[in-house]
C-alpha positions, 0 to 999 in steps of 0.5 A, a space after each residue: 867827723 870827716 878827718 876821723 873818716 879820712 884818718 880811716 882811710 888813710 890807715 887802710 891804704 897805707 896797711 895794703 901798701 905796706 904789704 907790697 913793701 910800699 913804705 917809703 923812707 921816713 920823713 922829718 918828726 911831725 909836731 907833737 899830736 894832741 891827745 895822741 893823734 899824729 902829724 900830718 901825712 904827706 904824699 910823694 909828690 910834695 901835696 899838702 899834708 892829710 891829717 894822719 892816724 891816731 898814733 904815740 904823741 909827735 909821730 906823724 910824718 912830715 915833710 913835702 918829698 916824703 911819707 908812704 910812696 910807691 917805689 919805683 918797682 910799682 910805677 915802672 912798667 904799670 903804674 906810672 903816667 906813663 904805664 901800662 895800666 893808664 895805656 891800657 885804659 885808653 884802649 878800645 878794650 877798656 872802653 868796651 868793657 866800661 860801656 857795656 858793663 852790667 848791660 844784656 851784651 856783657 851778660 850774654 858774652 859770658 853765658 856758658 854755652 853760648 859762642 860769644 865767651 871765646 872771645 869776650 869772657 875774662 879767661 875765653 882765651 885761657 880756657 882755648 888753649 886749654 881744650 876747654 870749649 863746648 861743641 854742640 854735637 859732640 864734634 872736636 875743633 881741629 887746631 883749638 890750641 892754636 886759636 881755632 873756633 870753627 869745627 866741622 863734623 864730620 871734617 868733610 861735612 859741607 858746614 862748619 859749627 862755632 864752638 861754645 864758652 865752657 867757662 863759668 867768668 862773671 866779667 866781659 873784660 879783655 885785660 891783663 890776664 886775657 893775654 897774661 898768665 898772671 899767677 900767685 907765683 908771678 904776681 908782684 901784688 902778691 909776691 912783692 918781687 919786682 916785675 921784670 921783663 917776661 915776668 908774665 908769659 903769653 897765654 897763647 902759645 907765642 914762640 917763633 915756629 908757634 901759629 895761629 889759624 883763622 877760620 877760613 878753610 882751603 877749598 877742596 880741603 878737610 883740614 879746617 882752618 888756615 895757618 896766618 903767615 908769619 914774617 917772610 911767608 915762613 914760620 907761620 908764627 906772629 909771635 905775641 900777636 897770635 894772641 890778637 889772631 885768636 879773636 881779631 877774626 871773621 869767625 866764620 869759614 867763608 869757604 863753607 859759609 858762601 853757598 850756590 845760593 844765599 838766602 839772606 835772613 839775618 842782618 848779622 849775615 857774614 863776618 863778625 866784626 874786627 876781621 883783621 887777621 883775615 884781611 892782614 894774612 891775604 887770606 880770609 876773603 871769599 876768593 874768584 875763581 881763576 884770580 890769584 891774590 897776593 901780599 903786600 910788604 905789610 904782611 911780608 915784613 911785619 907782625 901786629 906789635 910793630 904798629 899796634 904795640 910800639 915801645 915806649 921809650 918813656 916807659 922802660 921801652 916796655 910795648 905800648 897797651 893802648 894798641 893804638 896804631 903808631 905813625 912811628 911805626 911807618 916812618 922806617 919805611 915811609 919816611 915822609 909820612 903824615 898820617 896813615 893815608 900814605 901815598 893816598 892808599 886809604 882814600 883809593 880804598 874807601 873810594 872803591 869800597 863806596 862803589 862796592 858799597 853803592 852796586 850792593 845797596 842797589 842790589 837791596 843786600 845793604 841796610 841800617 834799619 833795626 826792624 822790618 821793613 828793611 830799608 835801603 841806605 839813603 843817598 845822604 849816608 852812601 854819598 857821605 866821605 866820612 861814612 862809619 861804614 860798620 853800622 851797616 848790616 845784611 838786608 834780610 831778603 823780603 819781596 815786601 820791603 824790596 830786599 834781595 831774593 837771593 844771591 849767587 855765590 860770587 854776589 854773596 861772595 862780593 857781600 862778604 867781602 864788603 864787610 870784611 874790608 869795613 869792619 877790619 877797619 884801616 881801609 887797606 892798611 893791613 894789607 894794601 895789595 889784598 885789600 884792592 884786590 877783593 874789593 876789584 873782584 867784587 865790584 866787577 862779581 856784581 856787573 859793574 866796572 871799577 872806576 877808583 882802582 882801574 887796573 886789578 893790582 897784580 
């Protein structure tokens, strides 16, 4: 019974593979079958035979380097051992994906009108490009073809509105055809043809004078949205990596979002997690008055695929999809380099960031606490060296459980900032200069004297 059932399946894999013109070369004859059934079926990398299907007497095939295989067009880019597809599943969107399936998180981010589908729906981002997003007021997002999220209404109105999820995807998966226009017309599954390089355009308008906006709006400004610099400060565009610029930000305009007075009654208060480009361009933080913030040779000379996306050179040099972060990528230019930390600049980061972290937890505006009471973070977790400073989350104001009344601007700025810097992640890698920077700024906005970074960075 199980070898009729597995002959069964056999037949099915081998029909779909036949109509991607799969087959491979036939092997020797099998021994004659009994009562009509074939020989034994043998995959291409030489694994003992499986009992075939029913067939004309003597016809199995054969053989330890032969049988149905998957020609090279199949294995090379995506479904070899080292493709794109097993790259891809080593990846946080995958993984993502794989622990929220079927739970609340991955039914909300696909709820028409809600805010999370922008991002999180299957076709999110094709339905931005295509003008297709939902505004609650009847308001227009300014730059929405080129990744905007936030509009205001009137544009000179003091705050911005997220827009809404218009699509209708039952799936909450970032994958190929999130980033990929894959077509009946381009697709070798339906095609047949071979992938060839650019066989699937970006989505995201990605050629070099094409860019990409964060959230942030210029004070002073009625144009919403800011223009992330491309390579040398000139064209604006980071060519594929636009298409990481379309969610890897705040979503929120820090302009509008950081009031004379903030009352802090959520515990998602301020940016949304996986900020890069803010911190990447320089120019997603909450800015101080009079201070002016530069570039790192990061920002200047690289785009997000040159360290997120490598070639692999054991993959036809196509770019690797784990987006994993390469070492390789720094050694052109730090050529002593043994991990990240180069010249100690992730130590000097998270060093700073725990003392901006510590002024803010004794300031009540920092909590790990689910439900009321809020409290504090103890000692333990703020003296810890290996601290996952992303579990942490605005204190709601309450007299009762002792957290912060109210912040000024420059307090709630520095709060702001806080964020940012700890869930974009990397610790000042993005943009070292930068980074150091806001966080000197806001250690100093909340009264106390910067110890690990002692001199602003100029």
């Amino acid at each position: 019974m199980f070898q009729k059932v597995l002959a069964g399946v056999l037949v099915a894999v081998v029909l779909a593979i036949g109509t991607l013109s799969c087959t491979g070369p036939t092997g020797p004859a099998g021994p004659a079958g009994e009562s009509a059934e074939a020989g034994a079926v043998t995959g291409a990398m030489g694994l003992p035979g499986i009992t075939g299907p029913q067939g004309p007497p003597g016809t199995g095939v054969a053989g330890g380097d032969a049988g149905v295989v998957l020609p090279v067009g199949c294995l090379s880019p995506c479904h070899g051992f080292n493709g794109v597809i097993t790259q891809y599943q080593s990846s946080v969107h995958y993984s993502t994906f794989i622990t929220n399936v079927g739970g609340d998180e991955a039914t909300a981010w696909t709820t028409p009108g809600s805010v999370c589908g922008n991002c999180h729906a299957i076709d999110g981002v094709a339905l931005r490009v295509a003008g297709k997003v939902g505004t609650t007021d009847g308001g227009v997002v300014e730059h929405l073809g080129n990744g905007q999220i936030l509009y205001r209404n009137p544009p000179d109105a003091g705050v911005s509105t997220e827009s809404t999820y218009a699509g209708g995807a039952l799936v909450a998966k970032v994958d190929c055809t999130t980033c990929h226009a894959v077509t009946n017309a381009n697709d070798p599954h339906k095609t047949g043809i071979p992938w060839t390089d650019g066989s699937f355009p970006f989505v995201v308008p990605s050629g070099a004078t094409d860019v990409s906006y964060i959230e942030k709006t210029q004070p002073g400004s009625t144009t919403t949205g800011t223009v992330v610099p491309g390579l040398l400060n000139t064209t604006g565009s980071q060519g594929p990596g636009n298409a990481c610029v379309f969610c890897h930000k705040s979503r929120k305009d820090v302009t509008t979002y950081v009031t004379a007075s903030n009352k802090i009654t959520s515990l998602n208060w301020g940016p949304h997690e996986g900020p890069q480009a803010d911190v990447f361009s320089g120019m997603g933080g909450y800015s101080y008055a009079g201070k002016t913030y530069g570039q790192s040779a990061h920002q200047a000379k690289l785009q997000c695929i040159d360290c997120h996306m490598p070639p692999v050179a054991n993959n036809s040099k196509v770019p690797d999809h784990s987006f994993a972060p390469r070492l390789s990528a720094c050694i052109g230019c730090h050529a002593t380099a043994v991990n990240f930390d180069v010249n100690g600049g992730q130590s000097l980061v998270r060093a700073s960031l725990t003392e901006l972290r510590t002024v803010l937890n004794n300031a009540g505006a920092l909590t790990q606490t689910a439900t009321a009471p809020y409290l504090a973070l103890p000692a333990s977790v703020i003296a810890d060296p290996a601290a996952d400073m992303t579990l942490d989350k605005a204190r709601p104001n309450g007299a009762a459980d002792g957290g912060a009344t109210v912040l000024a601007a420059d307090q709630a700025g520095a709060l702001y900032n806080y964020f940012l810097i700890a869930r974009g992640g990397a610790m000042g890698v993005h943009n070292t200069k930068y980074t150091q920077q806001i966080v000197y700024d806001s250690i100093v906005a909340m009264g106390a004297s910067p110890v690990a970074i002692a001199l602003r960075p100029q």
